[in-house]
C-alpha positions as CSV (number, residue, x, y, z in Angstrom):
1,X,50.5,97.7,77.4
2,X,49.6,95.2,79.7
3,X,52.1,94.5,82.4
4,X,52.1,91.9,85.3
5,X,49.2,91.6,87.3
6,X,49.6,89.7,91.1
7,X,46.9,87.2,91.2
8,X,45.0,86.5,94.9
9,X,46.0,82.6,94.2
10,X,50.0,84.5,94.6
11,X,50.9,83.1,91.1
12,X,52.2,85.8,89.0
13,X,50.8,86.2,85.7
14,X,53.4,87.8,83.0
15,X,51.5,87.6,79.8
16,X,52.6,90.7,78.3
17,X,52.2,93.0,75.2
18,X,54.4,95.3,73.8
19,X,53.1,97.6,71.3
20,X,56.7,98.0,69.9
21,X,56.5,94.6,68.6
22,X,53.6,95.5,66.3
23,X,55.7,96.6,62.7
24,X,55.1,100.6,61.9
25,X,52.9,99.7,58.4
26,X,50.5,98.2,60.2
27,X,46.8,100.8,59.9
28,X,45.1,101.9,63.1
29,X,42.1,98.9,62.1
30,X,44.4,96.1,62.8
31,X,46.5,97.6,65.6
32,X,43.2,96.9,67.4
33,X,42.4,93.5,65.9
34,X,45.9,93.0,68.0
35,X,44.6,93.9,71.0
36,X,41.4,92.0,70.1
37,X,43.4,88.7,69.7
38,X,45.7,89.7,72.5
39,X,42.7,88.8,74.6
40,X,42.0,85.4,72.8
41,X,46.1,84.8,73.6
42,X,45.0,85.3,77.7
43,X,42.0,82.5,76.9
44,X,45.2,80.0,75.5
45,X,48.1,80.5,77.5
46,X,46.9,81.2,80.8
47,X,49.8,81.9,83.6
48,X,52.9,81.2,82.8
49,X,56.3,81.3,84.8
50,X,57.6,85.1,86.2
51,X,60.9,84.5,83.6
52,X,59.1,84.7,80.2
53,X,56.1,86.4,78.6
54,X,54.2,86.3,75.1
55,X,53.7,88.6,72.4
56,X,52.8,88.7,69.2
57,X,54.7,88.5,65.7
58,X,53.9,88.5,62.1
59,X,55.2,85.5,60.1
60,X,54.6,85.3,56.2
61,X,53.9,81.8,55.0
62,X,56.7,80.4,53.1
63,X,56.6,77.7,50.2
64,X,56.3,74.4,51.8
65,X,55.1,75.3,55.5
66,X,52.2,73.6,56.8
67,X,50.2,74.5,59.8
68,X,51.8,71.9,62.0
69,X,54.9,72.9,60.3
70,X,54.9,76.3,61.8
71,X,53.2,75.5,64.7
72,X,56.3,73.7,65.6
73,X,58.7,76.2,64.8
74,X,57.2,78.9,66.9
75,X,56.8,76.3,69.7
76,X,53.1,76.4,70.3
77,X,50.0,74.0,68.5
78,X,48.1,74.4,65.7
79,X,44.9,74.7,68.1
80,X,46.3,77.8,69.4
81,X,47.5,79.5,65.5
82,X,43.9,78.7,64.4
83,X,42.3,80.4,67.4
84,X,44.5,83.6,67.3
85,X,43.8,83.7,63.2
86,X,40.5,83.1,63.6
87,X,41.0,79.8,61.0
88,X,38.9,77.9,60.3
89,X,40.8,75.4,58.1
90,X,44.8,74.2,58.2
91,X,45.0,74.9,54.5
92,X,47.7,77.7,54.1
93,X,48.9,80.0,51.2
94,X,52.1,80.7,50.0
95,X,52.5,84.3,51.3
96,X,49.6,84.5,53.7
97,X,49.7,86.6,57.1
98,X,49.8,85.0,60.6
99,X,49.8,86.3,64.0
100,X,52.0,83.9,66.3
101,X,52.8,84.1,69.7
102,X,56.4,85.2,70.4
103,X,58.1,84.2,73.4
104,X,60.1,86.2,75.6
105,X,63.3,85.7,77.7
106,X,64.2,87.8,81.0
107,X,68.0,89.1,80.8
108,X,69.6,91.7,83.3
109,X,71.2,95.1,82.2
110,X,74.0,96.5,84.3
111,X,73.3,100.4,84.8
112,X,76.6,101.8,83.0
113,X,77.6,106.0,83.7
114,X,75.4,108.1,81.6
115,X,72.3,105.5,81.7
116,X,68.5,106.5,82.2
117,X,65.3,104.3,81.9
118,X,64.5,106.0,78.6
119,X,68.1,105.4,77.2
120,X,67.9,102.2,78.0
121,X,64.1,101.3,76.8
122,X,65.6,102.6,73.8
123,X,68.6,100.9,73.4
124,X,67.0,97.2,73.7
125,X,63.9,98.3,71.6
126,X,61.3,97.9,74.8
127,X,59.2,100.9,76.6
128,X,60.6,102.4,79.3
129,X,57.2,102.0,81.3
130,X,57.4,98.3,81.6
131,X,61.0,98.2,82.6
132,X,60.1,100.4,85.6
133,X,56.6,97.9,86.2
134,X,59.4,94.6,85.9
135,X,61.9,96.0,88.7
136,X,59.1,97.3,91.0
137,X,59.7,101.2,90.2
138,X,58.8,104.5,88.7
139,X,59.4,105.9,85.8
140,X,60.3,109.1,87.8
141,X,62.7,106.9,90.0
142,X,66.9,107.3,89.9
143,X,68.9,104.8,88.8
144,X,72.5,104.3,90.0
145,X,75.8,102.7,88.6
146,X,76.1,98.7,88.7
147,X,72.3,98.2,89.4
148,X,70.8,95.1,87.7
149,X,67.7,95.7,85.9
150,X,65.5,93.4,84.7
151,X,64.3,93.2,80.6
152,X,62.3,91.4,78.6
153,X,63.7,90.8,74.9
154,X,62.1,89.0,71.9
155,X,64.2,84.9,72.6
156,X,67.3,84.7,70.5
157,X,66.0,81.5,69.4
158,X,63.2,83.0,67.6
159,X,65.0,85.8,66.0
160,X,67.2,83.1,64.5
161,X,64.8,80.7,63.1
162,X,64.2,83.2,60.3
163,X,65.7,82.2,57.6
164,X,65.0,84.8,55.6
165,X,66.9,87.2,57.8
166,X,68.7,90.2,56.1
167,X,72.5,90.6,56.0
168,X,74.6,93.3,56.6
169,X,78.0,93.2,55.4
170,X,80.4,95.4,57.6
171,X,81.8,98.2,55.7
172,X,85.4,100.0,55.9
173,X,84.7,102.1,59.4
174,X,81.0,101.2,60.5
175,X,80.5,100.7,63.8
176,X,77.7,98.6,65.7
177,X,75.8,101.9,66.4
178,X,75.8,102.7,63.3
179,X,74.4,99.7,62.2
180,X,71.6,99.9,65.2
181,X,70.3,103.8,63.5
182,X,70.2,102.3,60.4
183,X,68.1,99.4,60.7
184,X,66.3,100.6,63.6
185,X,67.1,97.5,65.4
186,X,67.6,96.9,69.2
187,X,70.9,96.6,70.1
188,X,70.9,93.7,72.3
189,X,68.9,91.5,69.9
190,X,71.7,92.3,67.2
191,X,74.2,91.1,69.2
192,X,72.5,88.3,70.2
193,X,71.4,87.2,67.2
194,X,75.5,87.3,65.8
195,X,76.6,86.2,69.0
196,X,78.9,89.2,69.3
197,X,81.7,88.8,72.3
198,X,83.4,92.4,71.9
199,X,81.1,95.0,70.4
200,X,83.8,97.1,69.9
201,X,85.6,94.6,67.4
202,X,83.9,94.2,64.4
203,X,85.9,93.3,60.7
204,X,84.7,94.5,56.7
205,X,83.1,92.1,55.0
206,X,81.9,90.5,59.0
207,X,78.2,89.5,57.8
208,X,75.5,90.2,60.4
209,X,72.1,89.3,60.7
210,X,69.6,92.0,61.3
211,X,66.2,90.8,63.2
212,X,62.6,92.0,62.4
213,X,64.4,92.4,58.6
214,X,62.9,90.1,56.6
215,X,63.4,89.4,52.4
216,X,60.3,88.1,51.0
217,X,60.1,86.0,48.2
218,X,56.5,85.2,47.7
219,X,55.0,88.8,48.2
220,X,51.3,89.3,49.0
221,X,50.7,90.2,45.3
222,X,51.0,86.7,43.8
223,X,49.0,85.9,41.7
224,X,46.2,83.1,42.4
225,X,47.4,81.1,39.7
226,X,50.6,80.5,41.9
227,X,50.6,77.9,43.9
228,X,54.4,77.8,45.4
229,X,57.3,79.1,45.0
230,X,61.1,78.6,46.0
231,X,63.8,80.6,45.6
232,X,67.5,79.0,46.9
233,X,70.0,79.0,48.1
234,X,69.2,82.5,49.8
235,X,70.8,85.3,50.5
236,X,72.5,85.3,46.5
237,X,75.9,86.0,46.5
238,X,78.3,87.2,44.0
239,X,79.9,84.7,41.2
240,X,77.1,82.1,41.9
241,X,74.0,80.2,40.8
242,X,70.2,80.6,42.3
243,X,67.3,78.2,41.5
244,X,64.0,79.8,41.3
245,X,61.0,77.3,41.2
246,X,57.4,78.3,40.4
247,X,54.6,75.8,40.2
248,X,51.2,76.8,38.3
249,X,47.9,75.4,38.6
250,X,48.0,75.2,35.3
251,X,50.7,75.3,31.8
252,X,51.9,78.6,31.6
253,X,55.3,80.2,30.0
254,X,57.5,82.1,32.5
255,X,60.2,84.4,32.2
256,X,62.4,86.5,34.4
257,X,64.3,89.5,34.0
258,X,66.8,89.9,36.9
259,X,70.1,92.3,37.1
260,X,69.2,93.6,33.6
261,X,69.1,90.1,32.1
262,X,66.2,87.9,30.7
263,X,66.2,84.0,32.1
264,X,64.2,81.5,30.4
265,X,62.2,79.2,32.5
266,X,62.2,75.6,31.9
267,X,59.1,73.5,32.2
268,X,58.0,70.4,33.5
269,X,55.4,68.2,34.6
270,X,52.9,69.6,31.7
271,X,53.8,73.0,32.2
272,X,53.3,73.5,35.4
273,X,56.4,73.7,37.3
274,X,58.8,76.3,36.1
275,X,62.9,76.2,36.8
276,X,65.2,79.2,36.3
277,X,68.7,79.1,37.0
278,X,69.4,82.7,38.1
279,X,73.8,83.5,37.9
280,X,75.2,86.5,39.8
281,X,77.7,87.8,37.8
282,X,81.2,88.9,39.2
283,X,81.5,92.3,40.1
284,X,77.9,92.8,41.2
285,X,77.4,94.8,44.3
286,X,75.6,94.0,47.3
287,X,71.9,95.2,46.8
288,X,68.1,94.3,47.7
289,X,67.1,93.3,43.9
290,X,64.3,92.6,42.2
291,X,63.3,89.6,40.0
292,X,60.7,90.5,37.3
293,X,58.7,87.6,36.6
294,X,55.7,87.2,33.9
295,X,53.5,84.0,33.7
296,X,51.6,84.2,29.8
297,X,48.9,81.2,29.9
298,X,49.3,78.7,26.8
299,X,45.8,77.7,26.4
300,X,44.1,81.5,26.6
301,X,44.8,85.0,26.6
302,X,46.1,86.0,30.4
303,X,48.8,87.6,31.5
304,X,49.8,87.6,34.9
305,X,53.1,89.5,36.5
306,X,54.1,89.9,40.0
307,X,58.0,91.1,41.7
308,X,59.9,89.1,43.9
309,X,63.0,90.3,46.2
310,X,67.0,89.2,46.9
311,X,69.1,89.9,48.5
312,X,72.6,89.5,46.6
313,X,76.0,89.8,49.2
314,X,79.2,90.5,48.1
315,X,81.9,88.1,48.0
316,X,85.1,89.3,48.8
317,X,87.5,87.7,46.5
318,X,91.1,87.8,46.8
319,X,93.8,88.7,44.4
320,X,96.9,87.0,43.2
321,X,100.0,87.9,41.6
322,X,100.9,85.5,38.5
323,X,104.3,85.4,37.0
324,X,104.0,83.2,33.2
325,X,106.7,81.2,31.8
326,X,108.8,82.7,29.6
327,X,107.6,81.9,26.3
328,X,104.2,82.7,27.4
329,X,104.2,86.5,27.5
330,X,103.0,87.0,24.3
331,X,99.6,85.6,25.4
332,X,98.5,88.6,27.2
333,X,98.1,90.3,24.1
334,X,94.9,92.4,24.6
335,X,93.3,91.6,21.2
336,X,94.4,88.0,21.3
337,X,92.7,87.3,24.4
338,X,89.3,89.3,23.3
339,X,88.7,87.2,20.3
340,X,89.1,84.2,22.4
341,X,87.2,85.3,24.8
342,X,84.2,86.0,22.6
343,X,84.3,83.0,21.0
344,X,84.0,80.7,24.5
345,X,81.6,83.4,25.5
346,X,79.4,82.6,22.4
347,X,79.8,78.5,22.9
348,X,78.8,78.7,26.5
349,X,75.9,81.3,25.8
350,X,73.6,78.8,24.3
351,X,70.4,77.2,25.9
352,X,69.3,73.9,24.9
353,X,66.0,72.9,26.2
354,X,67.5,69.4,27.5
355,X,69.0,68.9,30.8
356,X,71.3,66.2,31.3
357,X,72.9,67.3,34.4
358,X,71.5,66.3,38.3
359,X,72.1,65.2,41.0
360,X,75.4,67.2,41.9
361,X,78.6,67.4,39.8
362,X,82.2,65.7,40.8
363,X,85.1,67.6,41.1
364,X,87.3,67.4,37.5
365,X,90.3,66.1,38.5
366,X,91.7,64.2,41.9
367,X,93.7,67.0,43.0
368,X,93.1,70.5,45.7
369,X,92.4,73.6,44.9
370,X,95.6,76.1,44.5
371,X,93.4,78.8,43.1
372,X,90.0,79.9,43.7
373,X,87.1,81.5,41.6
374,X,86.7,84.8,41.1
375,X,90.6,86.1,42.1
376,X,91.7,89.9,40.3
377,X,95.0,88.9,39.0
378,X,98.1,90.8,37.8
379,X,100.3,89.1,35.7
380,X,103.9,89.6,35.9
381,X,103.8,92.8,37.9
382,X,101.0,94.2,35.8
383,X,97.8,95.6,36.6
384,X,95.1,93.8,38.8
385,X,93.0,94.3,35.4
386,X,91.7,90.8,34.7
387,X,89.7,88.0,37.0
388,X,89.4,84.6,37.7
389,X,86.7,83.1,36.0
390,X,87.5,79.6,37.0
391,X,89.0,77.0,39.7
392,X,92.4,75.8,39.0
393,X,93.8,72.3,40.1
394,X,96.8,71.0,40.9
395,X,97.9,67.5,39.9
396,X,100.6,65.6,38.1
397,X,101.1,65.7,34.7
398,X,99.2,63.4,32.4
399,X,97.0,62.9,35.4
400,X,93.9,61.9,34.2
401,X,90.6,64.7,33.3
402,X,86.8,63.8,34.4
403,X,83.9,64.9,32.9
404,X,82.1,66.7,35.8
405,X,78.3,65.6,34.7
406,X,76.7,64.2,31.6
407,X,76.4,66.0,28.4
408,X,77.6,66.5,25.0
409,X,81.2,68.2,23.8
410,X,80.8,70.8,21.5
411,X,84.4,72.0,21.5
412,X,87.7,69.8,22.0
413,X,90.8,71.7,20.3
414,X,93.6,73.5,20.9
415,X,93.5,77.4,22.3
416,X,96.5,80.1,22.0
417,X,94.9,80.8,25.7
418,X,93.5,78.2,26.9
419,X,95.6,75.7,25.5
420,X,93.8,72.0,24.7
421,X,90.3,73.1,25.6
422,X,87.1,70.8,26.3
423,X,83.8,72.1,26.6
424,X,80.6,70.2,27.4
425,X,76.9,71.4,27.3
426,X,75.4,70.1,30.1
427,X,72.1,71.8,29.0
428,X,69.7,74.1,29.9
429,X,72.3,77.0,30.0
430,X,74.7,74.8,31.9
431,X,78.4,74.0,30.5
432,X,82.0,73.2,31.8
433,X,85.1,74.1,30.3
434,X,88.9,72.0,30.8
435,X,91.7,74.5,29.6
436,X,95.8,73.8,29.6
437,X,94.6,70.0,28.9
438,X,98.0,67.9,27.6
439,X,95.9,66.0,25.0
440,X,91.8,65.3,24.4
441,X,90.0,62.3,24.8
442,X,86.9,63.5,23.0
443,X,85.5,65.0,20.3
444,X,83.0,67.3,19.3
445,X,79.1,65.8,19.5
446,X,80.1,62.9,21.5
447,X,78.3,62.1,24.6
448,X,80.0,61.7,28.1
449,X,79.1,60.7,31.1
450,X,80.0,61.9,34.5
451,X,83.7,60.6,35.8
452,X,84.4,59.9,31.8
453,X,88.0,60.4,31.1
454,X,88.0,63.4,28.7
455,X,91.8,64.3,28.6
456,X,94.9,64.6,30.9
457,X,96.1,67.4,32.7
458,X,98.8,69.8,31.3
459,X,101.0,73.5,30.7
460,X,99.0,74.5,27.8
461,X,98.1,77.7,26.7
462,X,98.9,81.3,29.1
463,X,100.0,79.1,32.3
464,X,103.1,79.2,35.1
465,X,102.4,75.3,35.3
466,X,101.0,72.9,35.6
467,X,97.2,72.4,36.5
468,X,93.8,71.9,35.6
469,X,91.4,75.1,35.2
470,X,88.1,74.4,35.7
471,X,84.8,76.8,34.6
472,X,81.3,76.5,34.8
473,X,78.7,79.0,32.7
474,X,75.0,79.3,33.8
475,X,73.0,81.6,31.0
476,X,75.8,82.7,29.5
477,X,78.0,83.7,32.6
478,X,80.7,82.4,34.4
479,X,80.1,81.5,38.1
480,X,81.9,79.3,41.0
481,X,81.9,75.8,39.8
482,X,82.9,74.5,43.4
483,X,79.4,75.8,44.2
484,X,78.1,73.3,42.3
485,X,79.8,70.3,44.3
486,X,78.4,71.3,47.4
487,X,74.8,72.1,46.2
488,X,72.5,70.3,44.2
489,X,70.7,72.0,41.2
490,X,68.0,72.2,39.9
């Protein structure tokens, strides 16, 4: 490494280069390319101020970035990218390599009982070398309780531009070192990056980001005939909806298999950009996954396939306790509940190669939320056996029902379950279902636009009053509908 160097002009120079920066796949050949462009990084930066210091990172170009684009993320110019890459054009590729510089920021450690150099170099991810050559030492000198010793970390500003960032979810009796030995992460930049106060306190289900972990989702074996790709909102999370888009240079048919299910893609512009909405079914557990995606060419025989990562988070749902009316108990028949459920399962499976919704949906009914998606209920002292699969409403009664986007009703009758039930196929995949409804406004094949009365709210059906419930089904499962009026699909 190359540590601070006192120039006869008395300005200090503190370029510096850590060869812990430089990630563990990388082959011998390009560890000295490094130190090849490390020099062309002296010829562009020159001296800066004693406080900070520049390395270098490896960024992966995402869908959308432009050379200026992540010129200005990592704070330097597009001058100085091209000069360390050795480009010779600003045209980029989704997925391509570049060296940027990093900058550093000085911090202080307090010496604690039990510290050495090495313990210390260790703890912050830094070599123990250069922290002796910062405080004017030797790595052979004592250090002594309550000393301040000067570090130089990666800036928390640039560990949290990445938005691509894994997350940990905190599990029943980890602990932040824990956490540190199994990333392999410095413990400082973790807790900088979370902006943890008390180390010592952390809570299941806390989600942390951990730096220098990145999920990819344009690898470097896509194919040429790829020309970007977009995968949001990221990380997935249980219960919800993704949007992967793919643009071809030309028409091809896509599919994806993800979490053991195939997707079908749905074209536009002449076949050459691709939509697939992705849903995370309840009950899925928190795991890197893998999306399976095959691009067959319309016009001649080619075949191209190519993997793409996600991470999908857990969501921590709640539970509630839910005591029926009365005359209601004889709707948690097992067998009663099955056939109905198979039956909306089989309506809201379908995929119609329309799309009528955009744009983002509107809530149902003007009335707050008194239970949320996903929920395991027990009801009346029973079993937490069943879950949510819906939003429920409160409002008065006879209050009126909106249709939450534009589409076509291809059910409107009365459930033992459900009670008066309106479904609407929004297409593509995409429908909502209105259960415990006092009476319908619309019938089956009718068209309705969004805010169109449909019915009025109700106590039909399995309830303990009443309310409006609310469900949304993407590809034939049942995810948060509130997702979808916060975020805008496709």
């Amino acid at each position: 490494m190359l540590a601070e160097s006192n120039r006869s002009d008395g300005i200090s120079a503190s370029i510096a280069y850590n060869v812990d920066m430089i990630p563990a796949h990388l082959s011998q050949r390009k560890m000295w390319r490094i130190v090849a462009l490390f020099l062309m990084i002296l010829l562009c930066f020159g001296v800066t101020e004693a406080q900070e210091g520049v390395g270098l990172y490896l960024h992966t170009v995402q869908p959308g970035e432009t050379l200026a684009s992540v010129a200005q993320s990592a704070g330097t110019t597009v001058a100085v990218i091209q000069r360390i890459n050795a480009l010779a054009e600003e045209t980029l590729q989704t997925g391509q390599e570049l060296w940027l510089p990093a900058r550093h920021t000085a911090i202080e450690h307090r010496v604690q009982p039990g510290d050495t150099l090495y313990g210390i170099a260790a703890l912050y991810g830094l070599d123990a070398a250069e922290i002796a050559a910062l405080n004017d030492m030797e790595l052979h000198d004592l250090i002594y309780v309550d000393q301040l010793l000067r570090l130089r970390v990666v800036s928390v500003d640039l560990l949290k531009a990445n938005p691509f960032t894994l997350v940990h979810s905190v599990q029943p009796g980890e602990t932040l070192s824990a956490i540190v030995r199994r990333y392999d992460v410095p413990f400082e930049q973790l807790i900088l990056v979370n902006e943890i106060e008390d180390p010592s306190l952390l809570y299941v289900g806390a989600e942390l980001r951990i730096p220098g972990w990145e999920i990819l989702f344009a690898p470097k074996g896509l194919p040429s005939v790829v020309e970007a790709i977009d995968l949001r909102p990221t990380p997935l999370r249980e219960g919800e909806t993704a949007r992967l888009w793919i643009r071809t240079d030309r028409a091809f048919q896509v599919s994806v298999r993800f979490l053991g299910k195939d997707y079908p893609a749905h074209a536009v512009e002449n076949g050459r950009e691709h939509f697939i909405l992705l849903s995370v079914p309840v009950f899925t557990e928190a795991a890197l996954e893998q999306m399976e995606v095959t691009l067959l060419a319309l016009d001649e025989n080619e075949q191209h396939s190519f993997i793409l990562q996600a991470q999908v988070l857990a969501s921590h749902f709640g539970e509630e306790s839910i005591n029926l009316l009365a005359d209601r108990l004889n709707l948690l028949d097992a067998e009663l509940e099955a056939a109905e459920n198979e039956r909306i399962r089989s309506i809201m499976s379908g995929v119609q190669p329309w799309r009528s919704f955009g744009g983002g949906m509107k809530a149902p009914v003007a009335g707050s939320v008194i239970s949320d998606f996903g929920t395991r209920r027990s009801y009346n002292g029973g079993p937490f056996d069943r879950f949510h699969s819906g939003t429920d409403f409160t409002a008065t009664l006879g209050a009126p029902v909106f249709a939450a986007a534009p589409g076509v009703v291809v059910m409107a009758e009365r459930l033992a379950v459900r009670g008066l039930a309106t479904i609407i196929d929004h297409g593509w995949g995409v429908y909502t279902g209105y259960w415990h409804q006092d009476s319908l406004a619309v019938g089956v094949g009718q068209t309705v636009n969004v805010g169109q009365i449909i019915g009025v709210i109700g106590n039909t059906g399995r309830v303990s009053g009443v309310h409006l419930h609310w469900e949304l089904w993407v590809n034939g499962v049942p995810v948060n509908p509130l997702q979808w009026l916060e975020e805008v699909f496709p």
